[in-house]
C-alpha positions as CSV (number, residue, x, y, z in Angstrom):
1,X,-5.3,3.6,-10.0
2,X,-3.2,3.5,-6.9
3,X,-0.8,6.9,-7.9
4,X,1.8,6.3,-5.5
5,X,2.0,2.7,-6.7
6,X,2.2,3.6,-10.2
7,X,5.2,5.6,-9.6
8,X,6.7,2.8,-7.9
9,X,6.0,0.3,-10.0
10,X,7.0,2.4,-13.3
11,X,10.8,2.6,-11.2
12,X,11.3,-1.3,-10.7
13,X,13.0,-2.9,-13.6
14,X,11.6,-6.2,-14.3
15,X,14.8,-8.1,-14.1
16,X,15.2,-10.9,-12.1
17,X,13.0,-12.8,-9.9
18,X,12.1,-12.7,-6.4
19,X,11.9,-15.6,-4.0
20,X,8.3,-14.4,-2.4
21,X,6.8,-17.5,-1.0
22,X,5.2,-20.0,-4.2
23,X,6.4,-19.1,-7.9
24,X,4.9,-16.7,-9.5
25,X,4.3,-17.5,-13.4
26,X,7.3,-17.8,-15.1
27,X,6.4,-15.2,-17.6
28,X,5.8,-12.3,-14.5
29,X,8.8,-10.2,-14.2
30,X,9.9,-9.9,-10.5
31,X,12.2,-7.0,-9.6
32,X,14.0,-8.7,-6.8
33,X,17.0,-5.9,-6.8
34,X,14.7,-3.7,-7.5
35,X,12.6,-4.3,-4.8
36,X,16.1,-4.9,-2.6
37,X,17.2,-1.0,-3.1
38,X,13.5,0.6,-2.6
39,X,14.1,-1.3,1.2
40,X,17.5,-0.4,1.6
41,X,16.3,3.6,0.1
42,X,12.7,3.2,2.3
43,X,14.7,2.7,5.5
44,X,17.8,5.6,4.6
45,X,14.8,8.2,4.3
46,X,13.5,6.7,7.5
47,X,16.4,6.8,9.7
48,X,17.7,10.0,8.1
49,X,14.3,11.6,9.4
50,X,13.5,13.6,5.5
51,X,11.3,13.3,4.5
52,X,8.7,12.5,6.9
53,X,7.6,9.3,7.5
54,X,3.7,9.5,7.8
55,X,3.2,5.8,8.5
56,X,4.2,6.0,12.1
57,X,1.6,6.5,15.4
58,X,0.6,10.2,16.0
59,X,-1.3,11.7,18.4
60,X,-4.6,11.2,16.6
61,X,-4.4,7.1,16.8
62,X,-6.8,5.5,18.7
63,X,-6.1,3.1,21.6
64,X,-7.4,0.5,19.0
65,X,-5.1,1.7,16.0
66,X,-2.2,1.6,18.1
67,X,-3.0,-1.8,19.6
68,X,-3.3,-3.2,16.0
69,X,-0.1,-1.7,14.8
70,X,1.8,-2.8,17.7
71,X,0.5,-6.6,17.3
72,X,1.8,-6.1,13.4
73,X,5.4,-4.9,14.6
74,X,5.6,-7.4,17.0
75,X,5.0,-10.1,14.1
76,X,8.1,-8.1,11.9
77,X,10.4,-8.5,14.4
78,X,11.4,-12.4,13.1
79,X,11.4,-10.5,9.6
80,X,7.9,-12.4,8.7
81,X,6.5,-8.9,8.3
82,X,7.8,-5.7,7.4
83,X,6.1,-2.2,7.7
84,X,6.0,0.1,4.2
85,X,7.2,3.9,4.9
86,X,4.5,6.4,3.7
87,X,5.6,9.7,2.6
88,X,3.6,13.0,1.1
89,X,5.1,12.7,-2.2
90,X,4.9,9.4,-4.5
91,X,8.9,10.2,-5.6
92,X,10.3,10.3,-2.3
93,X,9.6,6.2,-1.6
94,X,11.8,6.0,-5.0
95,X,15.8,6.2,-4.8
96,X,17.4,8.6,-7.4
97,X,19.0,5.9,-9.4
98,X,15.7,4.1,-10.2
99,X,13.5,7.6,-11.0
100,X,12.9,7.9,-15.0
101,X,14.3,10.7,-16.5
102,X,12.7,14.2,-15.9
103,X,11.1,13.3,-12.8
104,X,11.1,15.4,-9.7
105,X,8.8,15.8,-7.1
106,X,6.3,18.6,-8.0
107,X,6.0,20.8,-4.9
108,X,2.1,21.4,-5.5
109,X,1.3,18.3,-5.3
110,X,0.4,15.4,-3.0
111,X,0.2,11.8,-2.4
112,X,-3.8,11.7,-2.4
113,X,-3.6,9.4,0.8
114,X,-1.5,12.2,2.5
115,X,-2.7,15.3,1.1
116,X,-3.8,17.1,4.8
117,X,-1.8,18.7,6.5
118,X,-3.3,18.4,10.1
119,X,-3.7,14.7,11.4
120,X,-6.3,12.4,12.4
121,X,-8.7,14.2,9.9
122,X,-8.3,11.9,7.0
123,X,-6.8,8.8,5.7
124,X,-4.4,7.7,8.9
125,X,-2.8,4.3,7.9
126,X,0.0,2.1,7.7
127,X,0.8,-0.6,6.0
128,X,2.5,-3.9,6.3
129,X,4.0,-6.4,3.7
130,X,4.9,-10.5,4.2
131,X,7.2,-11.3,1.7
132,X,6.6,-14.8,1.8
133,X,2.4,-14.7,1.8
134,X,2.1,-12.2,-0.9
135,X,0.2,-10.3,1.2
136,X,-0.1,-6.7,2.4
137,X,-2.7,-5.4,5.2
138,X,-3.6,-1.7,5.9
139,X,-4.3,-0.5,9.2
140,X,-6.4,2.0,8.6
141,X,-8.3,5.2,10.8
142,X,-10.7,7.4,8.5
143,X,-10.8,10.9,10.1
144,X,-13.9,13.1,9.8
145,X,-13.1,14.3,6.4
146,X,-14.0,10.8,5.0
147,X,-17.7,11.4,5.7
148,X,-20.2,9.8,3.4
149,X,-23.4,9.3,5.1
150,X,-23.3,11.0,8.3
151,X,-21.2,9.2,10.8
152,X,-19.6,6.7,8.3
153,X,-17.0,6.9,6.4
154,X,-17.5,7.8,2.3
155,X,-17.6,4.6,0.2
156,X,-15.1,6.1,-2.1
157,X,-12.5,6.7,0.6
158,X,-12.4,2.8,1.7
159,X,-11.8,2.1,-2.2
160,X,-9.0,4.1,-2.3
161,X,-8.0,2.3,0.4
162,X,-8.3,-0.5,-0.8
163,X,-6.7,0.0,-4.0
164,X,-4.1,1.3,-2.5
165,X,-3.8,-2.2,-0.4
166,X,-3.6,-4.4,-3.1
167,X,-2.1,-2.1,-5.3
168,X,1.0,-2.2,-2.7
169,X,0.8,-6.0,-2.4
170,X,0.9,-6.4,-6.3
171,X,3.7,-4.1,-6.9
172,X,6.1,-5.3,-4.4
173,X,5.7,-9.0,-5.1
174,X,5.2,-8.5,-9.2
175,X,6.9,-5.3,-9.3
176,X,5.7,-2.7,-12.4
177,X,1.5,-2.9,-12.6
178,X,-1.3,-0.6,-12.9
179,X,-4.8,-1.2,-11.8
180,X,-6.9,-2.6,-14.6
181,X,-10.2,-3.5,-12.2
182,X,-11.3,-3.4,-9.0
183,X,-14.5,-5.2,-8.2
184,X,-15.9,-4.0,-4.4
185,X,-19.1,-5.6,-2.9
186,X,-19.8,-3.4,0.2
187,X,-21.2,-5.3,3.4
188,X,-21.5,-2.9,6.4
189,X,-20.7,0.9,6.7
190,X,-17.1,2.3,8.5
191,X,-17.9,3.9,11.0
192,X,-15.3,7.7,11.4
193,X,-13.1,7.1,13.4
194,X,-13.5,3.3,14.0
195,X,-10.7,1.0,13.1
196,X,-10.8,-1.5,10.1
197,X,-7.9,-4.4,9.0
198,X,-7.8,-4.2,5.2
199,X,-6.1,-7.6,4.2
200,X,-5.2,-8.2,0.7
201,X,-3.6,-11.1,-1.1
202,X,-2.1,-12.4,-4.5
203,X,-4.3,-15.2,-5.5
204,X,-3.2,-16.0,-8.9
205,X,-0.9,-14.7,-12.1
206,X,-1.5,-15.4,-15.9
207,X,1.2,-14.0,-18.0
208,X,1.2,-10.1,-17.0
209,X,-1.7,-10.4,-14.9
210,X,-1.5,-10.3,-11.3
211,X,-5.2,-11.3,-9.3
212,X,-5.9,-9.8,-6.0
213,X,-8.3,-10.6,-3.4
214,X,-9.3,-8.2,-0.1
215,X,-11.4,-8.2,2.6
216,X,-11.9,-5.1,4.7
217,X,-12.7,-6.1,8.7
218,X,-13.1,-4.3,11.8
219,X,-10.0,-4.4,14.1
220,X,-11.8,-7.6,16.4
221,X,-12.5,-9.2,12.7
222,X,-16.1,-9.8,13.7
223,X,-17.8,-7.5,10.9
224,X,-17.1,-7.3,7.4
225,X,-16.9,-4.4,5.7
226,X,-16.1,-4.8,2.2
227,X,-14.8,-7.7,-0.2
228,X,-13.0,-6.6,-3.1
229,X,-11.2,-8.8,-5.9
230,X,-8.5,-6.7,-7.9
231,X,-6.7,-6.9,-11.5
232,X,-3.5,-5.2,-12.3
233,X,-1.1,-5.3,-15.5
234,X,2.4,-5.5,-15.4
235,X,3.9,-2.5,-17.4
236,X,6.3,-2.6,-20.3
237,X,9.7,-1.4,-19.5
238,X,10.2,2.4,-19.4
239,X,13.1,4.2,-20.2
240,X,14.9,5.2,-17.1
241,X,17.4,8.2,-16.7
């Protein structure tokens, strides 16, 4: 389960509907205001510079991660694609009006995607959403932390990524989900340090359920590394303070 998702999606009331590209089902609620004050919240905290916005280039980017995130901003300039702030705790990416009642962020805890403190050394990332595609891609740097086999990055590290991906993509276009599955088939190793394009879409919605499809490339897109296909549920409502 994506953890930073969930707590997003648990704060988006599913009220009224969206206009993201094709129709969703009918029967999907789409937080469209919802959706509207997480943006207008996402780019207070970033402009107000607390807290932190990890999702921005650092000294530990590559030439290639940089190149790939710049070709993605140049794209969100006409508004076709917008870039998602990343902070270390799931609560601050929600505003205080749409946080259920009792929570606070705990200060002993982390978002699991930013849990170190030093960078480069783990999951370095950022992510980009088009509204009108249902679709949300990762650009994405495993540090040396991530090791699996030696020189390549840990299998379980690129499916957190991954859920995390389409996790992102279902939330903001369906609004309140949870994973239910995720189905990987892994093609070639990630090299540390390399750079990979994780590029996931909505495919499909039947009632509550919202279908996902990703494929994980290098940054030139000439090597697969993964194909996953993803379920998540759209949650009840929850009582909200």
């Amino acid at each position: 389960m994506w953890k930073g998702g969930f707590t997003l999606a648990r704060a988006l009331r599913p009220r009224s509907a969206p206009r993201l590209g094709s129709k969703l089902s009918s029967r999907v609620s789409k937080p469209a205001a919802a959706c509207r004050l997480l943006w207008s919240s996402a780019t207070r905290f970033s402009q107000a510079g607390q807290p932190k916005d990890y999702a921005l280039p650092n000294a530990s980017w590559s030439q290639g991660m940089l190149n790939l995130y710049n070709e993605f901003v140049e794209k969100s300039k006409d508004g076709t694609w917008k870039r998602i702030p990343s902070y270390r705790h799931s609560l601050d990416h929600i505003p205080d009006s749409m946080k259920l009642e009792g929570e606070k962020v705990q200060k002993d805890t982390r978002f699991f995607l930013r849990n170190l403190d030093e960078e480069g050394l783990g999951f370095e990332y950022v992510m980009f959403l088009n509204p009108s595609e249902k679709r949300m891609v990762t650009v994405y740097q495993p540090g040396p932390y991530l090791e699996g086999h030696p020189g390549f990055t840990h299998g379980g590290s690129t499916a957190a990524m991954i859920d995390s991906t389409v996790g992102g993509c279902a939330i903001f276009v369906a609004g309140r989900v949870m994973t239910a599955n995720l189905s990987i088939d892994f093609k070639n190793p990630v090299p540390l340090g390399s750079v990979v394009l994780v590029d996931s879409k909505v495919d499909r919605t039947e009632g509550r359920k919202v279908f996902l499809s990703c494929q994980v490339r290098s940054a030139d897109g000439q090597t697969l590394h993964a194909e996953a296909t993803a379920l998540f549920i759209q949650l009840a409502s929850l009582t909200r303070r």
